[in-house]
C-alpha positions as CSV (number, residue, x, y, z in Angstrom):
1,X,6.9,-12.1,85.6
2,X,10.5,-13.0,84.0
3,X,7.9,-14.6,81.0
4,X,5.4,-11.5,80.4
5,X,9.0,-9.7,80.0
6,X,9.5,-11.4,77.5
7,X,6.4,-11.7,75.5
8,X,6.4,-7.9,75.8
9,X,10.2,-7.8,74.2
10,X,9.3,-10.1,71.5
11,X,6.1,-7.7,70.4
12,X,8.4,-4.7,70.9
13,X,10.9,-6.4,68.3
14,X,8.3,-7.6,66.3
15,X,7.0,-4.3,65.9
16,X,10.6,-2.7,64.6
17,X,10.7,-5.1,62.4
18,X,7.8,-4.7,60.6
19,X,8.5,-0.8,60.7
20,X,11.9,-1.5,59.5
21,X,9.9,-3.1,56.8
22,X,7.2,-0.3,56.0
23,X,9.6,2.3,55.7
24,X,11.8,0.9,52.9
25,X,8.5,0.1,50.9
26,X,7.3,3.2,51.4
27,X,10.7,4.8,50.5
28,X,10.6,2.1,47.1
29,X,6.9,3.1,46.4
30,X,7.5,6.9,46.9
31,X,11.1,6.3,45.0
32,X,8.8,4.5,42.4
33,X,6.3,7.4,41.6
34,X,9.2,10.6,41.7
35,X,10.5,8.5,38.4
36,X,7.1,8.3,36.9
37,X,6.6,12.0,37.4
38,X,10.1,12.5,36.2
39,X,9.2,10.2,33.1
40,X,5.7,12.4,32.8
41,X,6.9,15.5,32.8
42,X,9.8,14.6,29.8
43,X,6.8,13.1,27.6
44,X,4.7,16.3,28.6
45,X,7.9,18.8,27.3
46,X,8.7,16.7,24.8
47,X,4.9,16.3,22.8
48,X,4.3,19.8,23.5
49,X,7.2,20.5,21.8
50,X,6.6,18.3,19.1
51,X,3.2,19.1,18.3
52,X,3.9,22.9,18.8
53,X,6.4,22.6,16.1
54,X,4.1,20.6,13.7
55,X,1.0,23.0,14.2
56,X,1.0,25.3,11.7
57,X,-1.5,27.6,11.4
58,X,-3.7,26.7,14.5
59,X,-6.1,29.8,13.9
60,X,-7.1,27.7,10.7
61,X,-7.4,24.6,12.9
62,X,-9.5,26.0,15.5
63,X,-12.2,27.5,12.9
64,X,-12.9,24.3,12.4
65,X,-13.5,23.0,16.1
66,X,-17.2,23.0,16.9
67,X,-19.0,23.7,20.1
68,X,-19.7,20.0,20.4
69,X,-15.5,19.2,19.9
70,X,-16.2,18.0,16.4
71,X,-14.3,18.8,12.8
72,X,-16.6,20.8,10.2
73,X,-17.7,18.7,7.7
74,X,-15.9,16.1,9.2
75,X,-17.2,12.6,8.2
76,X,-16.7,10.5,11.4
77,X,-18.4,7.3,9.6
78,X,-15.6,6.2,7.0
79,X,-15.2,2.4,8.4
80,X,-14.3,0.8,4.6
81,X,-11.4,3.4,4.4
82,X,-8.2,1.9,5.8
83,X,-5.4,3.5,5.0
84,X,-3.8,7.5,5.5
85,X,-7.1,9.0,4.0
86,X,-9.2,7.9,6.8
87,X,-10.9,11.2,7.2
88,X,-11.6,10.4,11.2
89,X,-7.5,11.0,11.3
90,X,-7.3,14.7,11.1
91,X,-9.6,15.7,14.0
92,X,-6.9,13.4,16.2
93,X,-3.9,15.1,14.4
94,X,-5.7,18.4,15.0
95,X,-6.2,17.4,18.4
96,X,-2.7,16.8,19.3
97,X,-1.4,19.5,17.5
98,X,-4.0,22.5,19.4
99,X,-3.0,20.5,22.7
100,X,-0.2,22.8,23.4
101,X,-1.6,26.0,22.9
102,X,-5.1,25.5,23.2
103,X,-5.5,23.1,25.7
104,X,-9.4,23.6,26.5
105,X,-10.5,23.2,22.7
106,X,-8.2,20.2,22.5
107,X,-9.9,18.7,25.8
108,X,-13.0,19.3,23.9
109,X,-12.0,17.5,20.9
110,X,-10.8,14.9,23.3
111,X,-14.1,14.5,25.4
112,X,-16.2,14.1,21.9
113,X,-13.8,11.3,20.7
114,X,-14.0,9.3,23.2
115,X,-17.9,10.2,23.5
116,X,-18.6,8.7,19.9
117,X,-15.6,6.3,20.1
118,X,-15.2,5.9,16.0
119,X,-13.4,3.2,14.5
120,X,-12.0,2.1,11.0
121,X,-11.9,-1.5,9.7
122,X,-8.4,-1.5,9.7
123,X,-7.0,-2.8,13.0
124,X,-3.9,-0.5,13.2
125,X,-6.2,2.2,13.9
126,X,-8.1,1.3,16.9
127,X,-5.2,-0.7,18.1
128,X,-2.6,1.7,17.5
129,X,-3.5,5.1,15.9
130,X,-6.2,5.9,17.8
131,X,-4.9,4.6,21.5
132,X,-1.8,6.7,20.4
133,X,-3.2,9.8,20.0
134,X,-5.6,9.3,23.4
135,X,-2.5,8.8,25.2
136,X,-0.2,12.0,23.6
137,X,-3.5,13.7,24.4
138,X,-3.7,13.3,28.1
139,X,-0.2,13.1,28.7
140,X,-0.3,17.0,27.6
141,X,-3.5,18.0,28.7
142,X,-2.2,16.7,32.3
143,X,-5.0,14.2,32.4
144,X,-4.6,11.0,33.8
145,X,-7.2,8.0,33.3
146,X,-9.1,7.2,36.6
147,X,-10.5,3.7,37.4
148,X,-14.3,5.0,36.4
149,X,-13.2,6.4,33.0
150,X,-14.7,3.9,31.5
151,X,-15.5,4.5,28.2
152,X,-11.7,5.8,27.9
153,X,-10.1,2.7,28.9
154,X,-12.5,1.0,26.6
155,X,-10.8,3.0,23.9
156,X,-7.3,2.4,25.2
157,X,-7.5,-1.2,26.0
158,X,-8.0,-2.1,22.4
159,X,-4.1,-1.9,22.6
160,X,-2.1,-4.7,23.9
161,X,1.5,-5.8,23.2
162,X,2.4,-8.0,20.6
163,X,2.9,-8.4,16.9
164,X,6.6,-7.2,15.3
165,X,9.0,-4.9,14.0
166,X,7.9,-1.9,14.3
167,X,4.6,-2.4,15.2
168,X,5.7,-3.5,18.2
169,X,7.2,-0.7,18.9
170,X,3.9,1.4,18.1
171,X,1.8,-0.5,21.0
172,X,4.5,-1.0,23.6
173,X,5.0,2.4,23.1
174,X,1.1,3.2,24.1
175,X,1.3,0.2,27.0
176,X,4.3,2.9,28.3
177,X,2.0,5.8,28.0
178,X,-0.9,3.8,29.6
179,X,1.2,3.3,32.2
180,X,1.9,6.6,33.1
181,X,-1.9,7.8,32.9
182,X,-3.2,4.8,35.3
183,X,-0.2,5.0,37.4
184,X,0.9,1.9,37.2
185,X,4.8,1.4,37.1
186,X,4.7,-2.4,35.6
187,X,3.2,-1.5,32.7
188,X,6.2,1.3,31.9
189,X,8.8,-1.1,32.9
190,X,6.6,-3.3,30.6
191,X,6.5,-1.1,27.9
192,X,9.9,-0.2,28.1
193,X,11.3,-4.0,27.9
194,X,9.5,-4.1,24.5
195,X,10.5,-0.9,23.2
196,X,14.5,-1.7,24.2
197,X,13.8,-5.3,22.7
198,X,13.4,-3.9,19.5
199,X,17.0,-1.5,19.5
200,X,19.0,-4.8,17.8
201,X,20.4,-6.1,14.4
202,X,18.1,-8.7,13.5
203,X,17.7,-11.4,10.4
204,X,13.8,-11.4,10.2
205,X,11.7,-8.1,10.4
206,X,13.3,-4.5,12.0
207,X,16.6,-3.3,11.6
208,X,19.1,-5.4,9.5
209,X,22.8,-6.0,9.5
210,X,23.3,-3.6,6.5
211,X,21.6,-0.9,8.3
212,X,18.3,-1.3,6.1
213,X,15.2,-2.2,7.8
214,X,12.5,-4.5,6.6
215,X,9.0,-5.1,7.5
216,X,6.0,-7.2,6.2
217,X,8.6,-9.9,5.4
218,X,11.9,-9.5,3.5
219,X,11.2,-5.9,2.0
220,X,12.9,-2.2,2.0
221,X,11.2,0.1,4.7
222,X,13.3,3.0,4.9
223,X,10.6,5.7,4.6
224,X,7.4,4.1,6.4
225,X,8.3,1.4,9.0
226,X,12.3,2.5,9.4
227,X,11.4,6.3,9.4
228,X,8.7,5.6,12.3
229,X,10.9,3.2,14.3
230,X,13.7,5.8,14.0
231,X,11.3,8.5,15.1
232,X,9.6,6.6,18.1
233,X,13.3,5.5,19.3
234,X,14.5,9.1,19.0
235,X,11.5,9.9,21.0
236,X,12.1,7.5,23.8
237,X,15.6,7.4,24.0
238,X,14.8,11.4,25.2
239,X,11.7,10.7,26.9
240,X,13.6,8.0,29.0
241,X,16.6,9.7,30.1
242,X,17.3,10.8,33.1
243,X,14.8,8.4,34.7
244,X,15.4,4.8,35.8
245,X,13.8,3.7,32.5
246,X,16.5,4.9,30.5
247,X,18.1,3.4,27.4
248,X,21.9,1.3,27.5
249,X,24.5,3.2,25.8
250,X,24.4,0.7,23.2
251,X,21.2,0.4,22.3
252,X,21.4,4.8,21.4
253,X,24.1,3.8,19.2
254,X,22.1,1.6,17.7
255,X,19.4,4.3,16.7
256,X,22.2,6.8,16.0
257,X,23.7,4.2,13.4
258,X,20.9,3.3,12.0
259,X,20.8,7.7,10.9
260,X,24.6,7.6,10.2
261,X,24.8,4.7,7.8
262,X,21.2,4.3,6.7
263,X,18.4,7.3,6.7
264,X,20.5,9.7,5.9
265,X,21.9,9.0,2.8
266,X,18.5,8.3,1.5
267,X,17.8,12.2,1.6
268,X,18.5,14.4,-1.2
269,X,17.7,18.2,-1.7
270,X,14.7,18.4,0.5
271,X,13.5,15.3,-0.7
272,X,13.3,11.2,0.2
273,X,14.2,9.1,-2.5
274,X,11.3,7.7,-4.3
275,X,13.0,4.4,-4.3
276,X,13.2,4.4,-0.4
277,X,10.0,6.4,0.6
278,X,8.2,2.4,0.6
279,X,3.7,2.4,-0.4
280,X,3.5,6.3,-0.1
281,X,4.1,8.4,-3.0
282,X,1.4,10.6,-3.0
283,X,1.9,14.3,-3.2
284,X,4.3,15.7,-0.8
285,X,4.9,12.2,1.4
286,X,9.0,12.1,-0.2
287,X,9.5,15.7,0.9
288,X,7.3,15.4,4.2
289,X,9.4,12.4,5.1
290,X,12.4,14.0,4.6
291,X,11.3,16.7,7.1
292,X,10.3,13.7,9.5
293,X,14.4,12.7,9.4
294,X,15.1,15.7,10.1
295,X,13.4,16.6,12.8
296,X,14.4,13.4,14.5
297,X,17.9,14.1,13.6
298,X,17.8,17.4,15.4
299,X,16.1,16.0,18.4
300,X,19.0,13.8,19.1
301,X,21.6,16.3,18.1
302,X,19.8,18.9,21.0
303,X,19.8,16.2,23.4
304,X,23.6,15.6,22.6
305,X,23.2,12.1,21.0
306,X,24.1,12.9,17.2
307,X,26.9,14.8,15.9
308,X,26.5,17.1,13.1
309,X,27.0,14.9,10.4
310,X,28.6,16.1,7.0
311,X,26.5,15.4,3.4
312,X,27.4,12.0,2.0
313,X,29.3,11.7,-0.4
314,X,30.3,8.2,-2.1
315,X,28.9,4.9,-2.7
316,X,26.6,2.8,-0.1
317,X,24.8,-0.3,-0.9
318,X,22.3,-2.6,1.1
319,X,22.5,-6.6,0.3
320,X,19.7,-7.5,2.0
321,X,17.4,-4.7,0.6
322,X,18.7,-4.5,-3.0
323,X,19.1,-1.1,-2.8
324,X,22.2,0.7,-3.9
325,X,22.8,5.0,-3.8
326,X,25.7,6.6,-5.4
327,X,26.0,10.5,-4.9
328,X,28.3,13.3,-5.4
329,X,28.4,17.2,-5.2
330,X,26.4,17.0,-8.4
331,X,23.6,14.3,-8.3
332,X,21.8,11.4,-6.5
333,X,21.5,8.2,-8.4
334,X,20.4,4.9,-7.1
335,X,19.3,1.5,-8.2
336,X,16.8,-0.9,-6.3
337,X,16.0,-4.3,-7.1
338,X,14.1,-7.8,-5.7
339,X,14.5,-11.2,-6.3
340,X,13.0,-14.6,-5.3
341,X,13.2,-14.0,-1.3
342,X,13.0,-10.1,-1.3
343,X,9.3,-8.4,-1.8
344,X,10.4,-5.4,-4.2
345,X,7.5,-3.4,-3.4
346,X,3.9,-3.8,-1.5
347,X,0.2,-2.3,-1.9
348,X,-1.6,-2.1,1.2
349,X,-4.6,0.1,2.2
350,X,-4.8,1.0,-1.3
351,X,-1.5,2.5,-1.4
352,X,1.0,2.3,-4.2
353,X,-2.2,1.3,-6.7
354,X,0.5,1.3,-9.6
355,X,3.8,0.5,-8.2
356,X,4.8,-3.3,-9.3
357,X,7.6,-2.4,-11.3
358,X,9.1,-0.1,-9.0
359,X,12.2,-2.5,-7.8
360,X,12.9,-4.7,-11.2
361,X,16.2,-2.4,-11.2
362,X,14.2,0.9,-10.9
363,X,16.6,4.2,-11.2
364,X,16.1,7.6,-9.8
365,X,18.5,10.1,-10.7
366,X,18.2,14.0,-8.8
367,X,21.1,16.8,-9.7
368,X,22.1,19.6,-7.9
369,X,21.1,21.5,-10.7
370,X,16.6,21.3,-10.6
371,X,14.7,20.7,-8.0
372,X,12.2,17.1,-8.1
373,X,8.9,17.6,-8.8
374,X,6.3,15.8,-7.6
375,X,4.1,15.7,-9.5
376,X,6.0,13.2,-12.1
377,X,4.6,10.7,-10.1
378,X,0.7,11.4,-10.7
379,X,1.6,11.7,-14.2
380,X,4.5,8.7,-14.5
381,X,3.6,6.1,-17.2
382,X,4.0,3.4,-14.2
383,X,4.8,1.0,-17.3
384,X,7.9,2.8,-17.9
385,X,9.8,3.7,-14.6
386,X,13.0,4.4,-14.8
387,X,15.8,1.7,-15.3
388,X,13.2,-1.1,-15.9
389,X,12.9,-3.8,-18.5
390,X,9.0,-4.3,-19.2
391,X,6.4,-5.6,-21.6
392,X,4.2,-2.6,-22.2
393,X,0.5,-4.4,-22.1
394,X,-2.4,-3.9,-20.3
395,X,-1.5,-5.7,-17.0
396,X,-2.0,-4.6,-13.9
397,X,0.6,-2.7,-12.5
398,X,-1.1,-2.9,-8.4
399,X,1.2,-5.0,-6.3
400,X,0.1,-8.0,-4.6
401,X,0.6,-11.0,-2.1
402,X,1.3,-13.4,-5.3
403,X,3.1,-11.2,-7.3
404,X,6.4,-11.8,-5.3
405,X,6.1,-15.6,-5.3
406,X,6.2,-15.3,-9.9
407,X,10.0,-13.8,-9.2
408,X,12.4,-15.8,-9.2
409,X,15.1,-13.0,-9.7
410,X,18.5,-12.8,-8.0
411,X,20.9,-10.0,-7.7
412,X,24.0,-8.8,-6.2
413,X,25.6,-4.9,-5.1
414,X,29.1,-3.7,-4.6
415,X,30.0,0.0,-2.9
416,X,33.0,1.4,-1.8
417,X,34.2,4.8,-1.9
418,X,32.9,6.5,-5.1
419,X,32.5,3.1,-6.8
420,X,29.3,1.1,-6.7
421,X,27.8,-1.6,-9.1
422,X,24.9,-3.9,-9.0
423,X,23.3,-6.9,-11.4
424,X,20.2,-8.1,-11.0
425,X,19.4,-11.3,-13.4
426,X,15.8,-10.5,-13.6
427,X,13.6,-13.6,-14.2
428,X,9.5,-13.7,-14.0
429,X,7.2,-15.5,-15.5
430,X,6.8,-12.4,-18.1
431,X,9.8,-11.5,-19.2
432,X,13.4,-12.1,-18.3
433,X,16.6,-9.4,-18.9
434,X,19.8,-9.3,-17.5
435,X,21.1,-6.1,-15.7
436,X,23.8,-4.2,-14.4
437,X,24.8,-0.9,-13.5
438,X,28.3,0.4,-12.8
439,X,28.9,4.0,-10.9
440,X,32.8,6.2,-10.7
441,X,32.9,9.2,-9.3
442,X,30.7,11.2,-12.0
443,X,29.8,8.6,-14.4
444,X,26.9,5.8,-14.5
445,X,26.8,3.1,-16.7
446,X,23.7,1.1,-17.5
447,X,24.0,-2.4,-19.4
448,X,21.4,-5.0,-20.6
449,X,21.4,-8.5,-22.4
450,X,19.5,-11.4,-22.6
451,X,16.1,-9.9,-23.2
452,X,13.7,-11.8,-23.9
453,X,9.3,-11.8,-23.6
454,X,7.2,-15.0,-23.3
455,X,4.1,-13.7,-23.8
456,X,2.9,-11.6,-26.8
457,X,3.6,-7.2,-26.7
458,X,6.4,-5.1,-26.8
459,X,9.7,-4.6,-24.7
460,X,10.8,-1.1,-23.4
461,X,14.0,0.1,-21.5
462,X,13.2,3.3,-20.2
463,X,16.1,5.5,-19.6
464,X,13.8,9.1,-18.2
465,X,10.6,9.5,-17.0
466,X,10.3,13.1,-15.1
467,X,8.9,16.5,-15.0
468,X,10.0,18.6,-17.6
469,X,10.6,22.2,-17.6
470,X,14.2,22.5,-19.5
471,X,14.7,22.6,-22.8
472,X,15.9,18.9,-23.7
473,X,18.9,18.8,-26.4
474,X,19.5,15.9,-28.9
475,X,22.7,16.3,-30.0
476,X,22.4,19.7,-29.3
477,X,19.4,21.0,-31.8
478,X,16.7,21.7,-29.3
479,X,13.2,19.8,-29.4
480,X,10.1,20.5,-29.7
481,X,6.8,18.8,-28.2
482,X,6.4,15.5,-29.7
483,X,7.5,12.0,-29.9
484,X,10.8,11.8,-31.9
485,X,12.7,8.4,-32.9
486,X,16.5,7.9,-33.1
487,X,19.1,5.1,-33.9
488,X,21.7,5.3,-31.2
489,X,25.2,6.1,-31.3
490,X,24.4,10.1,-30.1
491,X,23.2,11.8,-26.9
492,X,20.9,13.9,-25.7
493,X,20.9,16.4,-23.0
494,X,18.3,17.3,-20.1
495,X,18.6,19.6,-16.3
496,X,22.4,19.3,-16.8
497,X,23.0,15.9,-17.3
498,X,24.1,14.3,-20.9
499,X,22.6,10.5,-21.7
500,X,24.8,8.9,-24.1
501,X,24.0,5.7,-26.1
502,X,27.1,4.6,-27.5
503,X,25.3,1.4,-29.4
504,X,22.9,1.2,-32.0
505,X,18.8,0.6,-31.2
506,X,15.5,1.9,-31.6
507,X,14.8,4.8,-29.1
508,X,12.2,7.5,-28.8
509,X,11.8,10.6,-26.9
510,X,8.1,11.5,-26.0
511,X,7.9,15.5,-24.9
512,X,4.0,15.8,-24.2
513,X,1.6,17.4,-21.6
514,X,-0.5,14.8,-19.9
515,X,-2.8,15.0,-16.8
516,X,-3.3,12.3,-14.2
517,X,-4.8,12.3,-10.7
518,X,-3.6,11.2,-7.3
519,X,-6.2,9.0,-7.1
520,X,-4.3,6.7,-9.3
521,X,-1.8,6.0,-6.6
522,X,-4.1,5.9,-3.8
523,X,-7.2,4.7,-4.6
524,X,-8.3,5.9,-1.3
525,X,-7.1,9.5,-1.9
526,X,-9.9,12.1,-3.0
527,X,-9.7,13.0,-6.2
528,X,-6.9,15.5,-7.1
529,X,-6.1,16.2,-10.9
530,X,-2.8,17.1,-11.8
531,X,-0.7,18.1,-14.9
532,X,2.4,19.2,-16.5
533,X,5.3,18.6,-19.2
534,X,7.1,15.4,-19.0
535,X,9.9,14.0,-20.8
536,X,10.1,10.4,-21.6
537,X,13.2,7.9,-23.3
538,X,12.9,4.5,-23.8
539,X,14.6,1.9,-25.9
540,X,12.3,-0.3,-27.8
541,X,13.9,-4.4,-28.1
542,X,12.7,-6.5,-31.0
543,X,10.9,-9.9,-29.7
544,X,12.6,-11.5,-32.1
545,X,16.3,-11.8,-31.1
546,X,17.3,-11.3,-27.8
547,X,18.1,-7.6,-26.5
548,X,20.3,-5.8,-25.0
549,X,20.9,-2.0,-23.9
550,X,23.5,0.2,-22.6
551,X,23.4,4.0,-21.6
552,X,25.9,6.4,-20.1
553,X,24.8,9.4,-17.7
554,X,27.4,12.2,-16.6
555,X,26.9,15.8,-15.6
556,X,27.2,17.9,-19.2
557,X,30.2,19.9,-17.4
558,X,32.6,16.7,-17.0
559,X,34.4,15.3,-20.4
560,X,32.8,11.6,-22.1
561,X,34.7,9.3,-20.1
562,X,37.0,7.0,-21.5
563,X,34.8,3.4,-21.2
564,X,35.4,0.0,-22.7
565,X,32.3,-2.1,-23.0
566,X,32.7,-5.7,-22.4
567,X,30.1,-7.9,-24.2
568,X,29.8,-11.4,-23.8
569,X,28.2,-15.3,-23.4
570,X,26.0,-13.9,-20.4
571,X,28.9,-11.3,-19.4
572,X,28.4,-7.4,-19.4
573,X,31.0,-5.0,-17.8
574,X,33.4,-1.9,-18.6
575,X,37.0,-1.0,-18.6
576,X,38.2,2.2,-17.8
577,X,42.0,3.6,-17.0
578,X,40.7,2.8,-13.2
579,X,40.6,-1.0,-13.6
580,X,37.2,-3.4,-14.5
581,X,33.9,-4.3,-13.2
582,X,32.0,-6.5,-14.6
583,X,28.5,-9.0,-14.4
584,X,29.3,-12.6,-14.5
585,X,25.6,-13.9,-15.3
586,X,27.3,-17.7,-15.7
587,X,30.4,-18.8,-14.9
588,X,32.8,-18.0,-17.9
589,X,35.7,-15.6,-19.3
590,X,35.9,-12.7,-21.3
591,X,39.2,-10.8,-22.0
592,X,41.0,-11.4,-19.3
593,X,38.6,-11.8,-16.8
594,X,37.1,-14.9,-15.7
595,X,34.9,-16.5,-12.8
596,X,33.5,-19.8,-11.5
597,X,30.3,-18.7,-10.4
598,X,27.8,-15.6,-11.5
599,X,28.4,-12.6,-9.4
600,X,29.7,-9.1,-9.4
601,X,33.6,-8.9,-10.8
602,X,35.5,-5.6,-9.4
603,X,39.2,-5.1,-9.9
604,X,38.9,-0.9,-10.5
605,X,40.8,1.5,-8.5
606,X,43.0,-0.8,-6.0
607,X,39.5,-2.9,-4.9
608,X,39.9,-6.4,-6.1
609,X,36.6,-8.2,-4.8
610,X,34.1,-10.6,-6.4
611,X,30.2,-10.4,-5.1
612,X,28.3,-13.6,-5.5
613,X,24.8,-13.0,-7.0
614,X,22.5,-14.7,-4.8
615,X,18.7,-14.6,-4.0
């Protein structure tokens, strides 16, 4: 008797137990799925929000819907197209964008893509764009993805985590998303881990210690690969919150940073800098990715993660990315440069078709005074781009995969306050020059020597290449269309800003009308013929002796300023009443300067530093 009492005690305890243990997983489970609805209804708000604000005119968008949930005139077979013109692209961008007020047309759009399930050759687009837009989709249609949706897993299983930068960030980002439609917790937390991994200073590819960010290798990708990763961290960082998913502290400071001391200064009346936007110039990319920033900016600010931010002013430089802006109240100026171990610029998916001169010291200069035009760029002579030394031949101005390994360059950059300078001893197997530039407050010097071709043609230093529709002033007697030649030691003046050229040399001014095409820059773009008046100075350099160069730029409103130039054995600087910079190409002395070792010389207003030139 005593021992059936006791079998009966033991099941009774047994039983507790294992109800003891029920209820806390079913507590953890139910726990578990109130933070994935909290995590789906943040990406619902926050995509509606987005794409609501990004639609436009949807009446024109939804002419275009057909019965059967396909574009007009849409061609869905473009496979050898790789890059942004991949037609396929706009009915998912017109998808996401109808999803918020037009749900039951965008569910149509929806069931035909996933119906006729197109593709492109280029893997980023069934592995990332496509998936992406699927996911957005659903996740604000209210859809999830069911077990025997099976042609829609198809389509989002082509994504997996992996590969870097940001990148990564692109499909952890859809393994999140994934998550959420298939319930499934350990793919957020999955997807999350990734996404987080990626918020960090690194040495290789992402965000770097100067608050650049590379990717492909050692190369500047402010406006295509830093502008996304800023805008997919901004999105998360809000998408997270308030869920057991969400961000550190210091990983959002991270992302804020990378704003404060990096995107932002790139931005200058409504526009990217060319120098930073990366392979996409054509039409309106610099001032569409200026609106990007600034949207993400104001996401952060609304969810109380950015401070309003005044308009830099100053000096700012990035070693790793050769990439130097100095700015004031009246202009935007800024150099950027490559060398042996940093790609200057890149041509993938037929993208930037005419860009490989476009960091061998490249200058853009915006004022305060006239807007930018873009359409300079469709008509640029991509031989001459601004602040470049180059042999003007026939060669082909595309970047490539070799192109970087022929440049065996080096440079160096300096900024603090409202001084900046950089030198860039520019060596390839074309042509060599030595350069430098030197920024105060309202002035810019330019400076060249040691020019010098090794294979047959001519040399130019341009000094302008832009859209023209000012009068330009040489020495104060207006011109006229045409291509006009002077000797140096005079000025001309242009949109407010005076070019002096206080040596002698053979320039030219060219004031023609020209046409060009967008095509040019994309070779994947349709064709779209542009034209206009442009304005062009260059310095011609005899191949005979070795060259040299040197051009001031200051608003017309601000007195010449008082400027030394220092000329000598591989040495190029100024003097001022604030103190010297100068370029130390070789170890040796001038004046009263002197240094062991090649690198950037800066004893001007109270900063004594020296900046060794390295690769």
């Amino acid at each position: 008797m005593r021992k059936k009492f006791l079998n009966v005690v033991c099941v009774l305890l047994t039983s507790i137990n294992l109800c003891a243990a029920v209820l806390p997983a079913k507590q953890k489970k139910a726990d578990t799925m109130n933070e994935m609805n909290k995590l789906r209804n943040n990406l619902k708000l926050l995509l509606c929000r987005k794409y609501s604000a990004a639609a436009g005119d949807t009446a024109a968008l939804l002419q275009q819907v057909q019965p059967d949930g396909s574009l007009a005139g849409m061609n869905y077979h473009q496979e050898k197209i790789r890059g942004s013109a991949w037609a396929p692209a706009k009915h998912l961008s017109a998808m996401q964008k109808l999803a918020p007020s037009h749900p039951e047309v965008a569910a149509k759009m929806l069931d035909f893509w996933i119906r006729t399930d197109g593709t492109s050759e280029n893997w980023w687009w069934p592995q990332i764009g496509i998936p992406a837009a699927v996911c957005r989709t659903m996740l604000m249609l209210d859809r999830k993805a069911g077990k025997t949706d099976h042609h829609l897993r198809t389509i989002l299983n082509r994504s997996a985590m992996g590969r870097t930068g940001q990148n990564k960030v692109w499909l952890a980002g859809i393994n999140l998303m994934k998550g959420v439609l298939y319930d499934d917790p350990s793919m957020v937390e999955a997807g999350k881990e990734a996404i987080e991994s990626e918020i960090c200073i690194s040495e290789k590819e992402g965000l770097q210690p100067d608050w650049s960010f590379h990717q492909h290798g050692a190369q500047l990708q402010f406006g295509n690969y830093g502008l996304s990763w800023f805008g997919d961290m901004s999105f998360w960082a809000i998408a997270l919150a308030g869920t057991c998913y969400a961000l550190p502290q210091k990983k959002l400071e991270l992302i804020t940073k990378y704003y404060e001391h990096g995107l932002r200064w790139t931005l200058y009346k409504n526009v990217m800098d060319i120098s930073a936007c990366g392979r996409q110039l054509i039409e309106s990319w610099p001032l569409e990715k200026f609106k990007q920033i600034c949207s993400y900016a104001d996401l952060l600010k609304s969810a109380g993660l950015l401070n309003e931010l005044p308009e830099p002013q100053g000096s700012i430089c990035y070693p790793r990315s050769g990439y130097l802006i100095h700015r004031n109240e009246d202009f935007f100026f800024s150099v950027k440069m490559s060398s042996a171990t940093l790609i200057g610029s890149e041509g993938t998916n037929s993208e930037n078709a005419l860009g490989r001169y476009s960091a061998d010291g490249a200058t853009m200069l915006y004022n305060r005074w006239y807007p930018w035009n873009q359409a300079s760029l469709a008509l640029r002579n991509w031989h001459k781009v601004p602040g470049t030394t180059e042999l003007q031949n026939s060669d082909s101005l595309r970047p490539t995969r070799e192109y970087p390994h022929e440049n065996s360059s080096s440079y160096s950059c300096f900024a603090e306050g409202d001084t900046s300078a950089a030198m860039m001893r520019f060596r390839v197997s074309r042509l060599q020059a030595d350069k430098a530039w030197f920024c105060f407050g309202k002035y810019i010097v330019c400076m060249g020597t040691n020019i010098k071709a090794f294979t047959p043609g001519k040399v130019a230093t341009t000094v302008v290449q832009r859209f023209r529709d000012t009068q330009v002033l040489l020495d104060e007697t207006p011109l006229a269309d045409g291509e006009f030649r002077f000797s140096g030691k005079n000025s001309f003046t242009f949109e407010g800003m005076k070019y002096l050229f206080p040596e002698s040399g053979s320039f030219h001014i060219l004031l023609d009308r020209r046409n060009g095409n967008w095509n040019t820059i994309n070779l994947e773009h349709p064709s779209s013929p542009v034209s206009g008046d442009m304005l062009t100075v260059w310095q011609e350099h005899d191949p005979s002796v070795l060259g040299q160069y040197l051009y001031v730029i200051h608003p017309e409103n601000v007195p010449a300023p008082e400027i030394e130039y220092l000329r000598g054995n591989d040495i190029i600087g100024i003097r001022t009443p604030d103190g010297t910079i100068a370029a130390f190409f070789s170890p040796g002395k001038i004046r009263d300067i002197e240094s062991a070792s090649p690198g950037l010389y800066i004893n001007f207003k109270n900063v004594r530093k020296f900046i060794p030139l390295c690769q």
